[in-house]
N, C-alpha and C positions, 0 to 999 in steps of 0.2 A: 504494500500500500504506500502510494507515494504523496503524503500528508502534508498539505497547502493552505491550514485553516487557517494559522497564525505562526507568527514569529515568537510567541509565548511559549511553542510545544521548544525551544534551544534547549536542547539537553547539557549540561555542565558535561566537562571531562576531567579525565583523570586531574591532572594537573590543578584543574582550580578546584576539584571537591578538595586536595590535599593539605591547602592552603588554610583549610577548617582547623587541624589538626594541630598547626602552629600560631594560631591565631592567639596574640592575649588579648582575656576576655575580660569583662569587667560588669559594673552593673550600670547600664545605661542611663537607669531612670532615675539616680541618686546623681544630682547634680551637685555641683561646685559653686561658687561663689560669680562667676563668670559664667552659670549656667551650662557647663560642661557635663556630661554624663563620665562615668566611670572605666568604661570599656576602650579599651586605646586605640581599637581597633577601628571601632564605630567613629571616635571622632579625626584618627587619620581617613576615612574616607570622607566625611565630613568635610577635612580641610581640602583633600586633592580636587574633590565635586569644588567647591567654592572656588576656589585657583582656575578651575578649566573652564567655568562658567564666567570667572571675572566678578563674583560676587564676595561680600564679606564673609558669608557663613553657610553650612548646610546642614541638611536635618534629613536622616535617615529616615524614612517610612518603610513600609510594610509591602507599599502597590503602587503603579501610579495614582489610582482613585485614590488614596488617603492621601498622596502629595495634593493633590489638584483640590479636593476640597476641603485641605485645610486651610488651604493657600486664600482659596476663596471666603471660607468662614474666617479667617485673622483679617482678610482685607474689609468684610463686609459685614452688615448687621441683619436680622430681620426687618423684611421689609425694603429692601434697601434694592436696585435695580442692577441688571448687570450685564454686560449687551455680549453675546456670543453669536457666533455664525452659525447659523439653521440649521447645517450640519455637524454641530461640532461633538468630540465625543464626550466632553465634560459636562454636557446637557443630554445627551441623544442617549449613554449609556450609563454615565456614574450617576447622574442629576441629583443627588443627596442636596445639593446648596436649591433648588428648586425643590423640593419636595415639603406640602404643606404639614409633613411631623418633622421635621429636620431644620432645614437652613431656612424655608421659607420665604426664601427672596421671590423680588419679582425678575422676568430676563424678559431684555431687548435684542431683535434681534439685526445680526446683518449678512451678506452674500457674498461671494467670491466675486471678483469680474472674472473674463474670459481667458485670460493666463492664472486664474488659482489663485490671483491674490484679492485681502480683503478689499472692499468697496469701499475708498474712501469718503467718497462723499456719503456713501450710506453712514458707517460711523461719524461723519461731522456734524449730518442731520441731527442722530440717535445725541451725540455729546452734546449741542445747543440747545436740547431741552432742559438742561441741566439735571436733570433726574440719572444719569450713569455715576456708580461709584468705582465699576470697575468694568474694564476690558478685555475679554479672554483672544488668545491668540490661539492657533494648534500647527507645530509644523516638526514633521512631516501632517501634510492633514490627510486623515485615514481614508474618510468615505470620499473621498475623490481620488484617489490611488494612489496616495505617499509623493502626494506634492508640495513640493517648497516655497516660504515666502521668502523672497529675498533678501537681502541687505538691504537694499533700498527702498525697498517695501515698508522694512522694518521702522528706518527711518522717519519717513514721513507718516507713519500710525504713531510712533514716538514722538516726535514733533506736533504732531494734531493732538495727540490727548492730552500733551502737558499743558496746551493753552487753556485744555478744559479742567487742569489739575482733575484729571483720569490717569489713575494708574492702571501702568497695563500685565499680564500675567498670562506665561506661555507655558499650552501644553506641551511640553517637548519630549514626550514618551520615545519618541524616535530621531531625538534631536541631532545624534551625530551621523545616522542618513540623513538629512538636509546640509549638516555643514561638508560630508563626504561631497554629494553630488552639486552645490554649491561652491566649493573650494572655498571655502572661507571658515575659519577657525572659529569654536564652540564659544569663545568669550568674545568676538566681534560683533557676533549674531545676538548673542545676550546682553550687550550693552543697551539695548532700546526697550527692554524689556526692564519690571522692578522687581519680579520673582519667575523661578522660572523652573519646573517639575523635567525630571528627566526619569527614564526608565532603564536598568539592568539584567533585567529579566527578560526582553525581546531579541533583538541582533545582537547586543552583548553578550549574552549568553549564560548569566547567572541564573541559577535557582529563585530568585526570588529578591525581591527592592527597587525602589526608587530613592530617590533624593532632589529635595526642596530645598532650592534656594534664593537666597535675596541678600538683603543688608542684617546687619547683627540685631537690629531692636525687631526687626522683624521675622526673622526667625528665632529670636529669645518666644517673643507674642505666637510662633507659630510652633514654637513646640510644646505652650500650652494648651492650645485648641488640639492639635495629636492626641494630649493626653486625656485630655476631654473625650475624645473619638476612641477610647481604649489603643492608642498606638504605642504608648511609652512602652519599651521591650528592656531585657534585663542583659542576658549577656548575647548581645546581637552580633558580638565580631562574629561568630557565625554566618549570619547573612552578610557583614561587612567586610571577608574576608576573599568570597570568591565576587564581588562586586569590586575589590580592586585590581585582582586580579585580571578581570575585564576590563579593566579602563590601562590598564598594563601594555595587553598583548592583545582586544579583539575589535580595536578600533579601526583600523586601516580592514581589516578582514571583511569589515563590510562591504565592500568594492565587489567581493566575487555574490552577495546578494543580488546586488545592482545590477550585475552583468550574466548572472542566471536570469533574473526577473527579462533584462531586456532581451534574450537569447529566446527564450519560450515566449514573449510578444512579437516577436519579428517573426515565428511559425503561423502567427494566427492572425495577418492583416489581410486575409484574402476570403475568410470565411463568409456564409452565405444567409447563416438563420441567426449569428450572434455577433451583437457588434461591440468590438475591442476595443480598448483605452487605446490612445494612441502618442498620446506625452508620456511615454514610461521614466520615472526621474531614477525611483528609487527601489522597494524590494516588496512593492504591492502593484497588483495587474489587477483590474477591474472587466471582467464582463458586463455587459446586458444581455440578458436574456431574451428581452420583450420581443424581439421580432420573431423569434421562435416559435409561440406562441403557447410555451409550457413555462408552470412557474420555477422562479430561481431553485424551492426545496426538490422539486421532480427536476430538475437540471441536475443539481447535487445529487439525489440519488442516483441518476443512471451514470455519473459520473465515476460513485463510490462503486458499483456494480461494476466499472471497468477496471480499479486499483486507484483512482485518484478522488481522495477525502478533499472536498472543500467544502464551502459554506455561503449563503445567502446572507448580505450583508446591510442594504437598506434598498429601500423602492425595489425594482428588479435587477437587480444588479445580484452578483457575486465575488468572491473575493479569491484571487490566489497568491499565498505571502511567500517568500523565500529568506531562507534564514540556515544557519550554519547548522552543517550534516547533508542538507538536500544537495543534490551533486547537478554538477552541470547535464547528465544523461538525465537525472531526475526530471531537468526542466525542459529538457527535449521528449522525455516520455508522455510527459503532462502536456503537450502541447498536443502530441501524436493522437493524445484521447479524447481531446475537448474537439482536434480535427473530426476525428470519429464520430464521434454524437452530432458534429455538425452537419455531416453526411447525410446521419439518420431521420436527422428533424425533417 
């Protein structure tokens, strides 16, 4: 079975489960006077996350969902408005900061234009009302197939919110595919941004974590709300040990994602019943189903029925990820079969 649901399924290797074993550990959630946890482990990755992001401080979580909404509960209040894009995944799949037992915010929303990046004028409309207290970014952004907002993009959404004193906060679950296929380094990118969630657990390759980061009073304020959220963890160099390991040795690595993903999109621009992404940036390919005239989960089954596991992922659309293990024959097999079904349709 040649398994395409997600970049989540990265299996650790040897090498960095190992790294468990020599980890010192500590007790995370007994802090120090400077708000330090215990664990040496946790808060060297803590400082190398902050250093690559160019930020003051970082703060270990669990997932990216607890980066992202804590980030958004320390930035915001009940009640309080928060303008994300239609598609984004910080509304479409964690929504906890939208949710009327939870965060109960209200959200504003905005669009991509037609290269994938956000609409500016939509966000300057949504910011002149002055009801925004905050502005979510996503990049890579998922539901469009792991496409990048630029640097200069970045820019001038930083530059427009600050006139509306809008801080703004990026999902960056897959932020170092965007700085990979952008060429531009992780803390350039996060200069325009005031917090900014990144994830360990996808292309990187770790078992499990993310990391939240920003300025220091702000991640002091956002390691209270974690704990609020039951995130405070005790001896976490465990999870903080193969999360540096990744940022060590599997960054550049992303490249043969990129270049699988684009190798098994360049088999399938000729297809007849399903229409293909056709800006492949990064290590997500997007079908539609719709012309076909069968829904995305009967796509996915006759799919899984052939050897390739994928997944229906919003509207009709489906998703195929690449991530380390899948081999380049992998993504020439998986093209071979979506070929096949499109035959059959």
């Amino acid at each position: 079975m040649i398994d395409l649901r997600s970049d989540t399924l990265t299996l650790p290797d040897r090498p960095m489960l190992e790294t468990i074993l020599a980890a010192h550990l500590g007790d995370d959630g007994r802090l120090n006077a400077a708000g330090r946890g215990e664990d040496a482990t946790v808060n060297q990755l803590e400082d190398m996350s902050a250093a690559l992001t160019g930020k003051e401080a970082g703060l270990l979580c669990t997932s990216g969902t607890l980066g992202n909404q804590a980030a958004v509960l320390t930035w915001c209040r009940p009640g309080d408005t928060v303008l994300v894009n239609d598609l984004q995944h910080l509304d479409r799949s964690e929504k906890t900061a939208f949710d009327p037992r939870f965060g109960q915010m209200k959200k504003a929303i905005y669009h991509l234009d037609v290269n994938f990046q956000p609409d500016l004028a939509e966000i300057e409309a949504q910011c002149k009302t002055g009801k925004i207290k905050l502005l979510c970014l996503e990049n890579t952004h998922n539901y469009t197939g792991g496409t990048c907002i630029t640097e200069a993009s970045l820019k001038k959404i930083h530059d427009l919110a600050s006139q509306y004193h809008v801080p703004v906060h990026m999902d960056g679950a897959r932020l170092f595919n965007a700085s990979l296929y952008l060429k531009t380094p992780v803390d350039q990118l996060c200069q325009y941004v005031d917090s900014v969630q990144f994830c360990f657990s996808k292309g990187l390759g770790a078992p499990v974590g993310s990391v939240l980061c920003g300025s220091r009073d702000f991640i002091r304020n956002a390691k209270e709300t974690r704990k609020l959220m039951g995130g405070a963890m005790r001896q976490a160099g465990i999870i903080a040990a193969p999360a540096i390991y990744a940022l060590e040795h599997n960054i550049q690595r992303l490249q043969e994602d990129h270049d699988n993903c684009a190798a098994c999109a360049a088999q399938l621009q000729d297809l007849k019943k399903i229409t293909v992404q056709k800006d492949v940036q990064t290590n997500i390919l997007m079908l539609d189903v719709a012309p076909s005239g069968i829904t995305p989960q009967e796509f996915c089954d006759r799919a899984k029925a052939k050897g390739l596991w994928i997944r229906p992922i919003i509207n009709t659309s489906v998703r195929l990820v690449f991530y380390k293990g899948i081999t380049r024959q992998d993504a020439l097999d998986a093209a071979a079969i979506i070929r096949q079904l499109d035959a059959e349709l």
